[in-house]
C-alpha positions as CSV (number, residue, x, y, z in Angstrom):
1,X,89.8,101.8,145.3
2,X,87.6,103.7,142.9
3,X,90.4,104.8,141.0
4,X,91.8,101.1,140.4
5,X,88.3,100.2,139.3
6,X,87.7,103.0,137.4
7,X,91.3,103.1,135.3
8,X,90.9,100.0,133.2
9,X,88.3,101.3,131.4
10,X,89.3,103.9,129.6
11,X,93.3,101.5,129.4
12,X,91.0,99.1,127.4
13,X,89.2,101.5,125.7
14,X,92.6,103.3,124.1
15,X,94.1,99.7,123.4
16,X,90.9,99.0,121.6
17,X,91.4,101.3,119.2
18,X,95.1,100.9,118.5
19,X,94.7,97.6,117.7
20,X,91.8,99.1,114.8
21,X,94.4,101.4,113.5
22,X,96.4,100.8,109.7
23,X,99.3,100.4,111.7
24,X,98.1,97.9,113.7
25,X,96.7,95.3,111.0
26,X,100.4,96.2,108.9
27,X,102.0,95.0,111.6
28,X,99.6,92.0,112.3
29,X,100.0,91.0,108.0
30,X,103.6,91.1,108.3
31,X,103.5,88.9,111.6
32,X,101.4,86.5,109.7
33,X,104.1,86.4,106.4
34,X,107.0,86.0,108.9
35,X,105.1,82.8,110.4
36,X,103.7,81.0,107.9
37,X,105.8,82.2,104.7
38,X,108.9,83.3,105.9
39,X,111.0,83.2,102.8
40,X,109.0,85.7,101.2
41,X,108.6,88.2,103.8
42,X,111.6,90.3,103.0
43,X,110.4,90.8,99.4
44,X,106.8,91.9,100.5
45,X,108.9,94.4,102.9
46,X,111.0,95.3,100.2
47,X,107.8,96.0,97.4
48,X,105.8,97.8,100.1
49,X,108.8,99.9,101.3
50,X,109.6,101.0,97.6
51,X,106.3,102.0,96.4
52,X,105.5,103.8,99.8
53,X,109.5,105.9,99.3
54,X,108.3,106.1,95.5
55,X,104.8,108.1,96.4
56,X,106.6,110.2,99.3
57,X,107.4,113.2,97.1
58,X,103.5,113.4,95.8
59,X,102.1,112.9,100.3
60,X,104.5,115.7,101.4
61,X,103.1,117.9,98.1
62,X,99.4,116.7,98.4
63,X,99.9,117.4,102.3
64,X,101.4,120.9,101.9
65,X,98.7,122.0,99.4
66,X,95.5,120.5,101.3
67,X,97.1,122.2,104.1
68,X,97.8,125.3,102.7
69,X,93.8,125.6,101.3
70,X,92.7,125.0,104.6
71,X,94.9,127.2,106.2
72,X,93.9,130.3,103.8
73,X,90.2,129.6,103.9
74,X,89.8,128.8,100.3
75,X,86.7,126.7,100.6
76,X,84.3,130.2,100.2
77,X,85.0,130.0,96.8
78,X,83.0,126.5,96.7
79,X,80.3,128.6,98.0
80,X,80.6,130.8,94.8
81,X,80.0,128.6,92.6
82,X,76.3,128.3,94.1
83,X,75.3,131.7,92.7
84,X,73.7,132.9,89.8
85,X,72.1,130.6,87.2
86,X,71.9,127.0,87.0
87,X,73.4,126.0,84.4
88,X,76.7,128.3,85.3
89,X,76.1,126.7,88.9
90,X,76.5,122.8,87.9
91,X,79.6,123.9,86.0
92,X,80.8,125.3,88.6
93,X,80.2,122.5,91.2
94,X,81.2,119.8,88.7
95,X,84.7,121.7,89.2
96,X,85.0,123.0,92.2
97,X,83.9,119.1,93.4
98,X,87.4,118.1,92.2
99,X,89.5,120.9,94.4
100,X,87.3,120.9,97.3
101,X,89.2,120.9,100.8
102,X,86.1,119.1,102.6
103,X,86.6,116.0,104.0
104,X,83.2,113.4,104.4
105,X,82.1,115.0,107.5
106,X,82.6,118.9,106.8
107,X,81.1,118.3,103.3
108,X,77.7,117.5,105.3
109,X,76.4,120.7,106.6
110,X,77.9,122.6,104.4
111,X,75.5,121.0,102.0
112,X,72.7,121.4,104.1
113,X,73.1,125.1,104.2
114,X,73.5,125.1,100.6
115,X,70.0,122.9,100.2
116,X,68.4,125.2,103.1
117,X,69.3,128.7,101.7
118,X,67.8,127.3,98.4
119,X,70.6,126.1,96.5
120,X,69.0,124.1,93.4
121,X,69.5,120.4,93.9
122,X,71.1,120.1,90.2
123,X,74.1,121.4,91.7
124,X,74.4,120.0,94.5
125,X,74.0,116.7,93.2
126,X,76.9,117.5,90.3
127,X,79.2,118.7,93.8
128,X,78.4,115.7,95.2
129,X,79.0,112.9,92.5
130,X,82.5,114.7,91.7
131,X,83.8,115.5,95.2
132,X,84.1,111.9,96.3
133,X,86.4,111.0,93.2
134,X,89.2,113.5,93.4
135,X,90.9,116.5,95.3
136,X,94.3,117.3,95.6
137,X,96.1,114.7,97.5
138,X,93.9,112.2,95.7
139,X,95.1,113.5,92.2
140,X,98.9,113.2,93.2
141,X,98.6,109.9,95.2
142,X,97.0,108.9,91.8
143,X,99.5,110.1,89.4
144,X,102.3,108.2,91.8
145,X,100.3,104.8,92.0
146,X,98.8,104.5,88.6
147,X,100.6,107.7,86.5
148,X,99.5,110.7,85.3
149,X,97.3,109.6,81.9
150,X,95.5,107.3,84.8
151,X,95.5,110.7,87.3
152,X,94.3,113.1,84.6
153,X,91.3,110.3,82.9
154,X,90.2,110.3,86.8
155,X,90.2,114.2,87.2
156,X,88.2,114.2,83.7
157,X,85.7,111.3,85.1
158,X,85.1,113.2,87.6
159,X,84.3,116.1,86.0
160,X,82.0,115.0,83.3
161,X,80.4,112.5,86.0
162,X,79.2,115.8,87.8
163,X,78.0,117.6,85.3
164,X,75.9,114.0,83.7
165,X,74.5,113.8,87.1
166,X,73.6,117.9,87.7
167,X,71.6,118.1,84.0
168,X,70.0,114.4,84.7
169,X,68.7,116.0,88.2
170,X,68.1,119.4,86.3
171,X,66.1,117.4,83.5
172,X,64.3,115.4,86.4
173,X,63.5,118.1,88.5
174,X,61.4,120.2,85.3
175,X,59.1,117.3,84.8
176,X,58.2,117.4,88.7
177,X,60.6,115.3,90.6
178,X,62.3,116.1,93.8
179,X,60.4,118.6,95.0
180,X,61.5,118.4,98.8
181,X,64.4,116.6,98.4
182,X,65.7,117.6,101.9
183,X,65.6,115.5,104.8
184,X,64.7,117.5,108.7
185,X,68.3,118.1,109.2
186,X,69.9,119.1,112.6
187,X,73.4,120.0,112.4
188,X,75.7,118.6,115.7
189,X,78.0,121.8,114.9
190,X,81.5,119.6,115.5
191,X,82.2,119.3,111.7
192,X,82.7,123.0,110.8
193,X,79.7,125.1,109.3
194,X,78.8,126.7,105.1
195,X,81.5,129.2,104.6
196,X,79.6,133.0,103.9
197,X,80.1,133.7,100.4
198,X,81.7,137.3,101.4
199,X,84.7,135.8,102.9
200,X,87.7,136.1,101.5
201,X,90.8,133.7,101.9
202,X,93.7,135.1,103.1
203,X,96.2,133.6,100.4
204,X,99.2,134.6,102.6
205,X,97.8,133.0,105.6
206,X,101.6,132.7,107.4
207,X,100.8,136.9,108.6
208,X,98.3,135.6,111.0
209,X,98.9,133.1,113.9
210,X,95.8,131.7,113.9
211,X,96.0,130.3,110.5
212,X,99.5,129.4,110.8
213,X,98.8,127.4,113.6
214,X,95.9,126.0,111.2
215,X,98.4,125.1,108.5
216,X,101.0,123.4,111.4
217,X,97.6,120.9,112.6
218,X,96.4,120.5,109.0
219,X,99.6,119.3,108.1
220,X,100.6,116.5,110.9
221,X,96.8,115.2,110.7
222,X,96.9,114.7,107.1
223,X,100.6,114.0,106.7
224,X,99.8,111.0,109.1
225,X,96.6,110.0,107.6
226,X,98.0,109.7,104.5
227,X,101.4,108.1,105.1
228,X,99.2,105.1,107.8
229,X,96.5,104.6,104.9
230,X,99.2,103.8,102.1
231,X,101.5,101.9,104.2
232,X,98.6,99.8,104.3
233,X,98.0,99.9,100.6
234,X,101.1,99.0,100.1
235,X,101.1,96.0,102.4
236,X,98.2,94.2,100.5
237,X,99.3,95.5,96.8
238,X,102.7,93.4,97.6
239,X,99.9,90.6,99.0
240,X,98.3,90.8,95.6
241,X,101.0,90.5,93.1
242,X,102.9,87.8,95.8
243,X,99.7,85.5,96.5
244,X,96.6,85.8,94.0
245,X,96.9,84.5,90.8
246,X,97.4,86.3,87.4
247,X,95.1,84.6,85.8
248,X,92.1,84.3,88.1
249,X,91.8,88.4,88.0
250,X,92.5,88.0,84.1
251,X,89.3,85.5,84.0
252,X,87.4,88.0,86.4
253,X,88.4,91.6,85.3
254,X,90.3,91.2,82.3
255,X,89.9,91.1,78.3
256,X,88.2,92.6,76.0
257,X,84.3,94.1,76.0
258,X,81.7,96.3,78.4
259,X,81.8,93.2,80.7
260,X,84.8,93.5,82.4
261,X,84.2,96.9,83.2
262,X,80.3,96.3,84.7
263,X,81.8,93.6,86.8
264,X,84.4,96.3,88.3
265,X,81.7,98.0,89.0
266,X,79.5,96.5,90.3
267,X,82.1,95.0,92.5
268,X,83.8,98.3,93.1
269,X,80.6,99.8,95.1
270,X,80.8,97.4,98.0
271,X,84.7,96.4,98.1
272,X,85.6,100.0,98.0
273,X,88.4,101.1,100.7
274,X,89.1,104.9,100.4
275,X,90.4,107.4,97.8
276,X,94.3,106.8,99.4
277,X,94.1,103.4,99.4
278,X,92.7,102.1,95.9
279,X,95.5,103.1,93.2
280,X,98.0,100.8,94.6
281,X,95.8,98.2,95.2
282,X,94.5,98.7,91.2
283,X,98.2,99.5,90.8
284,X,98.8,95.5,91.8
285,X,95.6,94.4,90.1
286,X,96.3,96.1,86.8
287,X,99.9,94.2,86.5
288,X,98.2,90.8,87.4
289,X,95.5,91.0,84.0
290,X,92.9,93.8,85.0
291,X,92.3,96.0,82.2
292,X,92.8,99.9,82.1
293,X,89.3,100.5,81.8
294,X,88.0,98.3,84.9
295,X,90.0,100.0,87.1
296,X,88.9,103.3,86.1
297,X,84.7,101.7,86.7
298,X,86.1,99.9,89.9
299,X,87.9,103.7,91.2
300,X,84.7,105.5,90.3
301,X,82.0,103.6,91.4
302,X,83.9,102.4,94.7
303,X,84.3,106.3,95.2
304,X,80.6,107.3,94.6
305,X,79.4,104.2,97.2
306,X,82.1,104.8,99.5
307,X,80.9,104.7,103.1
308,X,81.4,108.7,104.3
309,X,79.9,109.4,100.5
310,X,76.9,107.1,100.7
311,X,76.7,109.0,104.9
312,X,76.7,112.1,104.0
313,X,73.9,112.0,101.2
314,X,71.8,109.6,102.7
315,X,72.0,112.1,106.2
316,X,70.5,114.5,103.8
317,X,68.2,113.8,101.5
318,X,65.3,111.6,100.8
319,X,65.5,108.0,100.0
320,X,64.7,108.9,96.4
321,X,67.2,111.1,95.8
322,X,69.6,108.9,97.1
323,X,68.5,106.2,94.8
324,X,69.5,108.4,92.2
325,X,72.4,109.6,93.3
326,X,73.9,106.2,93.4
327,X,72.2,105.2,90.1
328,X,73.8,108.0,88.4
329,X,77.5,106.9,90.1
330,X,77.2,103.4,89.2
331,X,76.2,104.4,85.4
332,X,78.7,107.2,85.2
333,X,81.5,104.6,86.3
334,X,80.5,102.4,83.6
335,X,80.6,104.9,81.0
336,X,83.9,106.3,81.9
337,X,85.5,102.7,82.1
338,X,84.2,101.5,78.4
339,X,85.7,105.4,77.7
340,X,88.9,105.1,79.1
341,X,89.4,102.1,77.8
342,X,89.2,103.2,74.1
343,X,91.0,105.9,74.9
């Protein structure tokens, strides 16, 4: 009898949480366009199904590369870059923020260690204002969704968003500020730990089973992350372009000026989804009025103020620090959307 008590639990539990999955609300959308607009439903399969077939070759790429760094341990030479003089260090992170393997939970304590070994917080702060925009996979599903000029303004954002926000901090912390910028920070140990600098990756990882086994897990988790997350983009881009109006997102996000661009940010920060999801979704936006340079303020700002982002510095530092940290994102996406745009 205490079995049968006992077993519905963990039944509800596991149904609880299929029903929160991508899959899950696809299938409940296209349910929804089969009942109440029926004669449409086979084109919304038909747009979602192309672009999804269209950005397969740059997953199984992005997928075999993100697998591949974490298979071979490449994320010590992150750590590198937090050696030596400042200046040479917020370079450094400003770059290496764009080809980090770390996803928002592994990117916390190795932070911390950074920030407890003594790591100044210039750099760090130019890591962590460029690591949320772009990594490998993020970069391909990019250049798939939006195309590579799009990809490659991103990667540059990115970049240049780091290194504004490492000599701000730098600048900042000369006249006095930040001090203690670290919070009291216990690591629960389940997210990985700071690479040691004297590691080495092992660039031909398939000699050792341990990391090909590392390379085989890699690969099915993030092959089916990405490939569940933009099935679902594409589901709501074919939404977009089949049910909102042209010219309400022209009135909103389009035209001429800095306007446009603040709006998308300022809307960006709190209607970001993640980094796999946005481009088709801007993809759909962009051919229904929003301008070029919008969508770059709306990708970067939603990035900095996404929710693991936003986590993993607020789990870290002190409420001012934080404050900046978004300042800076929300300014930087301005900047590179009234850029972009003339570009």
């Amino acid at each position: 009898m205490a079995e049968l008590t006992q077993n519905p639990r963990p039944l509800a539990r596991n149904l609880i949480d299929i029903v929160k999955t991508p899959w899950a609300l696809i299938v409940v959308i296209l349910a929804l366009v089969a009942i109440f607009d029926p004669g449409n439903w086979t084109e919304v399969v038909t747009f979602a199904g192309k672009a999804l077939a269209h950005t397969g070759q740059y997953i199984l790429f992005a997928v075999l590369l993100l697998s591949y760094l974490k298979a071979t341990g490449a994320e010590v030479m992150v750590a590198r870059a937090f050696e030596g003089r400042e200046t040479r260090m917020i370079f450094l992170a400003a770059l290496f923020g764009g080809l980090a393997p770390f996803c928002s939970c592994e990117v916390i304590p190795f932070i911390a260690g950074l920030l407890a070994l003594g790591a100044p917080l210039s750099a760090v702060m130019a890591f962590w204002l460029s690591s949320p925009l772009i990594d490998p996979p993020t970069l391909l599903i990019t250049a798939g969704a939006l195309g590579w000029p799009f990809a490659i303004g991103k990667a540059v954002a990115a970049i240049a968003l780091g290194l504004f926000g490492g000599f701000a901090v730098r600048t900042l912390m000369r006249s006095g500020a930040f001090a203690e910028p670290l919070r009291e920070y216990k690591p629960a140990g389940c997210c990985g730990s700071v690479p040691k600098t004297d590691d080495k990756p092992v660039w031909k990882f398939w000699q050792e089973p341990e990391r090909r086994s590392k390379f085989r897990s890699e690969f099915v988790q993030n092959g089916l992350f990405l490939l569940k997350w933009l099935a679902l983009a594409y589901v709501l881009e074919a939404l977009l372009v089949s049910y909102v109006p042209a010219d309400l997102i022209a009135r909103v996000v389009g035209g001429e000026g800095v306007v446009p661009i603040v709006i998308a940010a300022l809307v960006g920060m709190p209607a970001y989804l993640n980094s796999y999801v946005a481009p088709p979704l801007l993809a759909g936006l962009m051919e229904q009025g929003m301008t070029a340079g919008a969508a770059m303020a709306f990708m970067v700002a939603g990035a900095v103020s996404s929710i693991p982002a936003m986590a993993a510095v607020w789990s870290l530092v002190k409420p001012r620090v934080f404050a900046t940290y978004l300042g800076l994102g929300v300014s930087g996406a301005i900047v590179a959307g009234v850029v972009f745009q003339m570009i």
